[in-house]
C-alpha positions in Angstrom: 150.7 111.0 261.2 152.4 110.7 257.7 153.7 114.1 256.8 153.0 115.4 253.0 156.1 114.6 251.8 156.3 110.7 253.5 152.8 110.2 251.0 153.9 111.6 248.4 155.0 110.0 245.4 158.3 111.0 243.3 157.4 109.5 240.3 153.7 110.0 240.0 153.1 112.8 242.4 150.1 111.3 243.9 149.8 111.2 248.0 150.0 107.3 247.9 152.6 106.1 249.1 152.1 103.6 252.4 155.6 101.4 253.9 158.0 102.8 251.2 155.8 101.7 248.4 153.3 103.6 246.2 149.9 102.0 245.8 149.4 103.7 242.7 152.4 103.9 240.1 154.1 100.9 242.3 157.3 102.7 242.9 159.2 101.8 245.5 161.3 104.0 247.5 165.7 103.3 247.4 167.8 105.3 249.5 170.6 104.1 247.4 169.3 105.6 244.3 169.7 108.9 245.8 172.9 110.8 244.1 174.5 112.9 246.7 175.0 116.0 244.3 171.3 115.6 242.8 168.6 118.6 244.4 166.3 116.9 246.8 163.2 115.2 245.9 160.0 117.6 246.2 161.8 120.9 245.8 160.5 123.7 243.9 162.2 125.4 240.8 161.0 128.3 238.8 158.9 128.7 241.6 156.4 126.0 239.6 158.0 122.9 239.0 157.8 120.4 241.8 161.1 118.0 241.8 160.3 114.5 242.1 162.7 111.3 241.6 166.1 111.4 239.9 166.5 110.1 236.9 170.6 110.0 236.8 173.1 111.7 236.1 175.6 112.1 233.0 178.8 113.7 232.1 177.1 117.2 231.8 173.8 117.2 233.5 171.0 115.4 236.0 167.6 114.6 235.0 164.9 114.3 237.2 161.1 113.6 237.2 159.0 116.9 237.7 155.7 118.4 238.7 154.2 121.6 236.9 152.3 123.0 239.8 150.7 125.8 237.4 149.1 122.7 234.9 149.3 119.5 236.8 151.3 117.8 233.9 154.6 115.8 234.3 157.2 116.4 232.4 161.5 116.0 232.9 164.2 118.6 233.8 167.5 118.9 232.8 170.0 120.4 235.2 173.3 121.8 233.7 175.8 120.3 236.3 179.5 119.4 234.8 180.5 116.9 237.0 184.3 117.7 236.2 183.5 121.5 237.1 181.2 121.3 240.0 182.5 119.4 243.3 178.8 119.8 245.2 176.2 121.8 246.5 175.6 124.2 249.6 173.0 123.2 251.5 170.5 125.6 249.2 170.7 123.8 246.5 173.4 126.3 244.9 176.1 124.3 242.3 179.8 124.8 244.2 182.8 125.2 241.3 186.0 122.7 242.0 187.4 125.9 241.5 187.4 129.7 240.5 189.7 128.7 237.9 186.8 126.6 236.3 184.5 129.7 236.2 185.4 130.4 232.4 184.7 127.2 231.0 181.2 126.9 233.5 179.8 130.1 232.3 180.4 129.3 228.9 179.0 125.9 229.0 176.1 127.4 230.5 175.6 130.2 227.9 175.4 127.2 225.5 173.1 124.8 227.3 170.5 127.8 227.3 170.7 128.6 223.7 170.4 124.8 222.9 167.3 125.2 224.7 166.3 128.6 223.1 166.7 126.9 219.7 164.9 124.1 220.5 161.8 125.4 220.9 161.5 126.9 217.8 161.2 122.8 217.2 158.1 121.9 218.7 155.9 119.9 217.3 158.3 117.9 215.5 157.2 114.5 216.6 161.0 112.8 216.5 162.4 115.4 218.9 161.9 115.9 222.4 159.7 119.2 222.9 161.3 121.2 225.3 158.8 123.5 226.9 160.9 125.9 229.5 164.2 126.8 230.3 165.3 129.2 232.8 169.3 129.6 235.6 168.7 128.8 239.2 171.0 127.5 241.7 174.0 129.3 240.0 173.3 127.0 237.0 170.8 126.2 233.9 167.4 124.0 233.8 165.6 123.5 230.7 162.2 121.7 230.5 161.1 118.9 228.1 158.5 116.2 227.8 157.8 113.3 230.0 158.6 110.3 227.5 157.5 106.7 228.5 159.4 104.0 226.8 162.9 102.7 226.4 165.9 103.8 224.5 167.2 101.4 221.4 169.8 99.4 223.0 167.1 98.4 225.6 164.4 97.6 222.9 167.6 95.5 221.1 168.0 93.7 224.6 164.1 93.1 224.8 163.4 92.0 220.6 164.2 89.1 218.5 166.7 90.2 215.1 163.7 90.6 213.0 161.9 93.0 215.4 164.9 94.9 216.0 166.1 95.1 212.0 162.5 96.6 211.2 162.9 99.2 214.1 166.4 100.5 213.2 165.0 100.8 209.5 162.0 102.7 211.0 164.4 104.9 213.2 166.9 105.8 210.1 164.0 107.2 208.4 162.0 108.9 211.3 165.0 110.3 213.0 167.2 111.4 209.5 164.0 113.1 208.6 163.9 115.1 211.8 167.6 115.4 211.5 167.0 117.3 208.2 164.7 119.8 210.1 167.1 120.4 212.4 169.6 121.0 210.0 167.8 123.3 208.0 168.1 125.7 211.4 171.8 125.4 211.2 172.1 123.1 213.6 173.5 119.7 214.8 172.8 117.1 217.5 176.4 115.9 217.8 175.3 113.2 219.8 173.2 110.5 218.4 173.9 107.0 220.1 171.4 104.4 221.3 171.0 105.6 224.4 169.9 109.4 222.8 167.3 108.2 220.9 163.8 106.7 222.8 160.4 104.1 221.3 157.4 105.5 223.6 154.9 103.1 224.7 152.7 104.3 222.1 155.7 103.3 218.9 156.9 107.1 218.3 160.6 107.1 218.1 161.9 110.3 219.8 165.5 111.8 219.8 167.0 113.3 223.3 169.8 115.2 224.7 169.8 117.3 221.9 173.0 118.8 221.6 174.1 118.3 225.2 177.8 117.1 224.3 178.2 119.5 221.4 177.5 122.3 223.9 180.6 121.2 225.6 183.2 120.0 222.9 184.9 123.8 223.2 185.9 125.2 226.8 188.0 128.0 226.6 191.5 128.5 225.4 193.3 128.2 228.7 191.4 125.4 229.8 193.0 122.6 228.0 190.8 122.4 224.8 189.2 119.1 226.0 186.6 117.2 224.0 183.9 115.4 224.7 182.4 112.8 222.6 181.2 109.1 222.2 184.0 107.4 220.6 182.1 105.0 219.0 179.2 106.9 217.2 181.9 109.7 216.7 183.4 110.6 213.2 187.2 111.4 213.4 186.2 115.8 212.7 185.0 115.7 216.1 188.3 114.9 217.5 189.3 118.5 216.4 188.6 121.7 217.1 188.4 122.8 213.3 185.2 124.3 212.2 184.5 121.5 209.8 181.5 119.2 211.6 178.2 119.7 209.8 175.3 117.4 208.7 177.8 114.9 207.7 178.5 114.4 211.2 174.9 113.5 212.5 175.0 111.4 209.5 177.7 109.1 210.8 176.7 109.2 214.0 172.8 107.8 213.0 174.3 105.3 210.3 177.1 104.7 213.5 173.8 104.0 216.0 172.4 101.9 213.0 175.5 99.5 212.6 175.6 98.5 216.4 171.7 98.2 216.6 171.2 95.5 213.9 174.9 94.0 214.2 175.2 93.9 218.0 179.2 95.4 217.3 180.3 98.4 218.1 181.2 100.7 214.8 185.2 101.0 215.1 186.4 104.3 216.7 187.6 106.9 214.6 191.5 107.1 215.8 191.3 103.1 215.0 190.5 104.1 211.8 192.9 106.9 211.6 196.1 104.5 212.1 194.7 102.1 209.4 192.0 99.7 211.1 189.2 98.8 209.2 185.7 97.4 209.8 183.5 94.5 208.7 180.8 96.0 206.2 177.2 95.6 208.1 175.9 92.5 205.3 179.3 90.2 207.0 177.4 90.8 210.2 174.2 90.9 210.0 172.0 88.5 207.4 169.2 90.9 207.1 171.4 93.4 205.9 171.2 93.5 201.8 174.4 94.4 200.3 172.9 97.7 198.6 172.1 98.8 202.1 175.3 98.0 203.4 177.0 100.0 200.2 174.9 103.3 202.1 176.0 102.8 205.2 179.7 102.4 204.1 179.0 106.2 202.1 177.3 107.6 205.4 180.4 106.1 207.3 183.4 107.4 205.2 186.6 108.5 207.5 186.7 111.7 205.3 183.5 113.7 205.8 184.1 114.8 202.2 183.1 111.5 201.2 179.9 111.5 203.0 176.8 112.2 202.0 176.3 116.3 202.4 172.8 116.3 203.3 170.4 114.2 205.9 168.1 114.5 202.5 171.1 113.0 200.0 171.5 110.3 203.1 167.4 109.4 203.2 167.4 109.5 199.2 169.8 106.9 199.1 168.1 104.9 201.7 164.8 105.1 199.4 166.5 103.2 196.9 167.8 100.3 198.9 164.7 99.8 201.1 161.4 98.4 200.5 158.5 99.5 202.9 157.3 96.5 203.9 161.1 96.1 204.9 160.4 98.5 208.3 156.2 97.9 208.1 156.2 97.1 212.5 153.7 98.5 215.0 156.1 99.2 217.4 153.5 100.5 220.2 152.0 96.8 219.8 155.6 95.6 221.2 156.0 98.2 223.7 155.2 97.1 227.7 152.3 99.4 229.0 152.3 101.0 232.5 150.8 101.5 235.3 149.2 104.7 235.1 151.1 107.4 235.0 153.6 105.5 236.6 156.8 104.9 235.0 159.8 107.2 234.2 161.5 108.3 230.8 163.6 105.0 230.5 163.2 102.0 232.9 165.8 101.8 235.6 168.7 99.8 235.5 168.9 97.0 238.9 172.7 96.8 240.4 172.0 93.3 238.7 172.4 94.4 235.1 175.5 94.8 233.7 175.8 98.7 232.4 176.9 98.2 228.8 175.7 101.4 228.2 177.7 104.2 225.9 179.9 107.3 227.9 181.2 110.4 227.3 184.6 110.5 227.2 187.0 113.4 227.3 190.3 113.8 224.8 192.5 116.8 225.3 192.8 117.9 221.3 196.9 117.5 221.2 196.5 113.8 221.7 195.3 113.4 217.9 198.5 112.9 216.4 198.7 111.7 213.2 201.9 111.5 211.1 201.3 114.2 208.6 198.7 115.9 210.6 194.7 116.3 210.0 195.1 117.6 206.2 196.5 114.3 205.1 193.1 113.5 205.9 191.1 115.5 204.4 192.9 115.5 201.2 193.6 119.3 199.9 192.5 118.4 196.6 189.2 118.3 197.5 186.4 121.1 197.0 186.5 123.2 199.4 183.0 124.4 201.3 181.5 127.1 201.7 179.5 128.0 204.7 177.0 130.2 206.2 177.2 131.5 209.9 174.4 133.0 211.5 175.2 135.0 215.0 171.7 136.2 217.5 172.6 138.6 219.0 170.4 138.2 222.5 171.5 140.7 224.6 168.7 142.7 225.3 166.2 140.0 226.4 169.3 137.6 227.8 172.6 138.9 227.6 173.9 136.3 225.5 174.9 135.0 222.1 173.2 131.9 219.9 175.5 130.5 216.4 174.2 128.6 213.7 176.0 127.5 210.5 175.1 125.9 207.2 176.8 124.2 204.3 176.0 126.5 201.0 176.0 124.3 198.0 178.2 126.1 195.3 176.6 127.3 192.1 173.2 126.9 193.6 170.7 129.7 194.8 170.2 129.4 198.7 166.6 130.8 200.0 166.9 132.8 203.3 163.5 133.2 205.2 161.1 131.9 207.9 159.3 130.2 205.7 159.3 125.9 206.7 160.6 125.5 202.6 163.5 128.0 203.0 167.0 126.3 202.8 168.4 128.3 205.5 165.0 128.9 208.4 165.6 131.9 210.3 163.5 132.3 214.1 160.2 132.9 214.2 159.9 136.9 213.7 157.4 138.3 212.0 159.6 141.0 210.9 161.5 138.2 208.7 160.0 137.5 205.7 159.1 134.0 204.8 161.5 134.5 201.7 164.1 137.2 202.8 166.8 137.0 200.9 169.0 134.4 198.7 172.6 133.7 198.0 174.6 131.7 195.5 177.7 130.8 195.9 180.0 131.0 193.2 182.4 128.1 193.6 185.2 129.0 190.4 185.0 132.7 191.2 184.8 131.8 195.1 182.3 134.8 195.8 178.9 135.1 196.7 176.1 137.3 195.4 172.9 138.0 197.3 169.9 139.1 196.9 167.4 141.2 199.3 163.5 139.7 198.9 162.3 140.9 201.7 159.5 144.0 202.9 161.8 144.9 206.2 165.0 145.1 204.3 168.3 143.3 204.3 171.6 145.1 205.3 175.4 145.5 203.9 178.1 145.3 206.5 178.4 149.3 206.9 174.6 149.2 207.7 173.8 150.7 204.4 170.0 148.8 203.2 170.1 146.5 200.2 168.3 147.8 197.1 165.3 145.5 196.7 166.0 143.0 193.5 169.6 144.2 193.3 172.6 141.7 193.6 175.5 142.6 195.6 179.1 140.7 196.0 180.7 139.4 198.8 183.7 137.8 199.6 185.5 135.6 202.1 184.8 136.6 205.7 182.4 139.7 204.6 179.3 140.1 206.4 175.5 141.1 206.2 172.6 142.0 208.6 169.1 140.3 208.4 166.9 143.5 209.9 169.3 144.7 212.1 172.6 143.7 213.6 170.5 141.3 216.3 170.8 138.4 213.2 174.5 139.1 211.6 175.6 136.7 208.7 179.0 135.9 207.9 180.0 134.0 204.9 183.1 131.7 204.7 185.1 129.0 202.7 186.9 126.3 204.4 190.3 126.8 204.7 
């Protein structure tokens, strides 16, 4: 007699499967899809998800299929597994370093996957990102949980859909995903890794980002680890090739209008060190006929080599699209194009057979010292230019998990900045209640290069000694100085770009 685990089904989790094959989802069982470092099918995690089938395995993690045994809902897991840190698994399940040497760098990566996830949540119910529901460290390493999403990812849908369907989608997605973008922006983040394959239609037309953050978790390993970087050449702007603290929304901006360029010219946007020694690329109306020539003006802005030339905001970026773009220019049911499934039968994306060729785009790793350019990165980023000012925000978690979260913003000079939890405030703070909706503001004073600031708020706003703001009065800061939202748990820090 079949044992549990023979009838039961990896993908849909029902006891159906008879000769390798369910009878209800249609999945059929490959040995050969089976990674050797990926946790076997039908083990338990958190003590309440159920593992089912893999659903592969990147740079930095492995995805797999999932059973919440508390709800009965499906939903994906993310593993945090390095594949240039971790050479296997013990026979529990537990991740095995390549070597003690690696610890630094593992730990550190891991510290960041969980407060990607932390941040994350504060997102749900934003329908363009991926609602991630869970995260918890097993197995010497990090899970987080997100939503099962049918469908396919862009360069699929491209494959699968004649120009015109595919122009109207990538119109659709610029808009959707930019303004989802700006959400995420507003928390002082950035994805740092928008590309076709990040970025998902579900079978019923929404358009869904993924893998939030997952490569910008990585892009700094410690100091005596060889300050590697990881990236997607393609989609990647050239500040991404450095260590410098000087990525922002401009970078998600060329990254989307980067995602946008292949999808509706089938070419691949040229790499940033191309550009960097003087190559150039064809402007998208050469390439693509749909492509109007005011539109292809924007994408040239959102894909300047300098990121001062960028747009500074998703919302300049979507205002600017506004202008160029009609409605009935990106008017497609997409759901009415998508392939339906079995019931509850398929996985996130549709597997790839050993048949199709793999076109898809990699991570790839550049130590930082191989971006040599003659005069260095300055020449670049031309001195002359205004200098920004910034905003960093560190969480102090160390009570409830022992580790650190950072956020950062771009503050506009000679413009008043509204700190609060409120979902209008320039700069959103968590979810406490003991953070007003308006807390505080700050200006930045771009000739004087200072910043005043301002407490709002009913639980107080601090100075860098501790001592409470007056309520209504404006105090200076410099460079580098420092304030205190509540209490040293949310620390502030302002700075100008060197």
């Amino acid at each position: 007699m079949a044992t549990l685990e023979e009838k039961l089904c990896p993908v849909c989790f029902r006891e159906a499967m008879e000769g390798g094959k369910c009878q209800n989802c249609g999945y059929v069982s490959d040995e050969a899809s089976v990674g050797k470092n990926y946790l076997r099918s039908f083990s338990i995690l958190n003590t309440k998800y159920l593992l089912g089938k893999s659903l592969g395995q990147g740079g930095f993690g492995i995805t797999y299929l999932a059973k919440n045994m508390l709800n009965g809902s499906r939903c994906c897991i993310k593993e945090y597994f390095p594949s240039n840190l971790i050479q296997g698994r013990m026979p529990d399940g537990t991740v095995a370093l390549t070597g003690e040497e690696n610890r630094c760098e593992f730990e550190d990566g891991k510290q960041r996957f969980i407060e990607e996830a932390r941040t994350l949540q504060e997102l749900r119910g934003n329908v363009s990102v991926v609602d991630i529901q869970d995260f918890f460290e097993e197995n010497g390493t990090a899970y987080f949980v997100m939503e099962l999403i049918e469908g396919c990812n862009l360069r699929t849908f491209k494959k699968e859909h004649n120009e015109e369907q595919t122009f109207k989608m990538a119109l659709q997605m610029l808009l959707l995903i930019g303004s989802a973008l700006a959400e995420v922006h507003r928390f002082g983040m950035i994805h740092g890794d928008i590309s076709p394959e990040n970025i998902l239609i579900t079978q019923n037309g929404e358009i869904k980002l993924i893998d939030f953050g997952a490569a910008r978790s990585f892009r700094q390993s410690s100091a005596k680890q060889g300050r590697k970087i990881y990236l997607k050449p393609n989609y990647a702007p050239y500040e991404q090739y450095t260590l410098k603290p000087c990525q922002g929304p401009w970078t998600d901006i060329y990254a989307l209008a980067s995602t946008f360029y292949f999808i509706v010219s089938g070419q691949k946007m040229l790499d940033a060190l191309s550009r960097a020694k003087g190559g150039a690329y064809l402007p998208l109306w050469k390439l693509a006929p749909a492509v109007s020539k005011p539109l292809s003006d924007v994408m040239d802005h959102a894909l300047a080599f300098d990121y001062h030339d960028r747009y500074r905001s998703m919302m300049d970026f979507l205002s600017a699209l506004e202008q160029v773009v009609e409605p009935e220019e990106y008017d497609i049911d997409l759901g009415a194009l998508m392939p339906k499934s079995r019931a509850s039968g398929t996985a996130v994306v549709r597997p790839k057979t050993a048949a199709v060729h793999d076109d898809s785009e990699k991570v790839c790793s550049v130590e930082e010292q191989d971006v040599q350019e003659p005069r260095g990165l300055a020449a670049f980023f031309h001195p002359k230019k205004r200098k920004m000012a910034y905003l960093e925000l560190t969480i102090d978690y160390r009570e409830t998990a022992g580790c650190f979260s950072k956020r950062r913003w771009l503050l506009e000079p000679n413009c008043t900045i509204k700190i609060g939890r409120s979902a209008t405030s320039d700069v959103m703070m968590p979810a406490n209640n003991r953070i007003s909706r308006n807390h505080c503001e700050i200006f930045y004073n771009e000739k004087r290069k200072d910043f005043t600031i301002r407490d709002l708020s009913k639980f107080g706003t601090l100075l860098s000694n501790g001592e409470p703001m007056k309520k209504g009065k404006q105090y200076t800061l410099r460079d580098g100085d420092s304030f205190y939202v509540l209490s040293p748990e949310y620390k502030f820090k302002v700075v100008i770009e060197t």
